[in-house]
C-alpha positions, 0 to 999 in steps of 0.5 A: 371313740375309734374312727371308722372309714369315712370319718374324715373331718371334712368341710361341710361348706367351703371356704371361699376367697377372691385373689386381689392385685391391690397396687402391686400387692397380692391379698386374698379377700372374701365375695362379700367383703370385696362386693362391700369394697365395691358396693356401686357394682350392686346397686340393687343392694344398701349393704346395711345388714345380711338381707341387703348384702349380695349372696356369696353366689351372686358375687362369685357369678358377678366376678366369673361373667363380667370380670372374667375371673378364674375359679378354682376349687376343691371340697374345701376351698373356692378360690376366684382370681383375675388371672391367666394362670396361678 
């Protein structure tokens, strides 16, 4: 089958990552595993499955408010970071 303008293999969600210093070593990581790394900043939440486990959203909101992280993202990818510049 021959493809026709506009029949890109695009992303219909983004990937979303959060850059992490972690003793001097760079790793990148999702919203919802760094919120279980930091589960005492969601309290409201237990953790134990999907309906306890803060929304990719809120996570994202909870970094660029109150950490002050960056974001930068295109169709594809979203990507917070705790710094000035990458």
């Amino acid at each position: 089958m021959a493809k026709g303008k506009g029949d890109s293999k695009r992303r219909v969600n983004k990937k979303h990552y959060i850059i992490i210093n972690n003793s001097g070593v760079i790793g990148a990581t999702t919203p919802k595993n760094w919120a279980r790394a930091n589960q005492k900043l969601f309290s409201k939440y237990s953790f134990k499955d999907s309906e306890n486990t803060p929304r990719t959203k809120e996570i994202e909101k909870y970094l660029e408010e109150s950490l002050k992280f960056n974001r930068v993202e295109n169709s594809e990818i979203v990507v917070l970071y705790p710094y000035k510049d990458i």
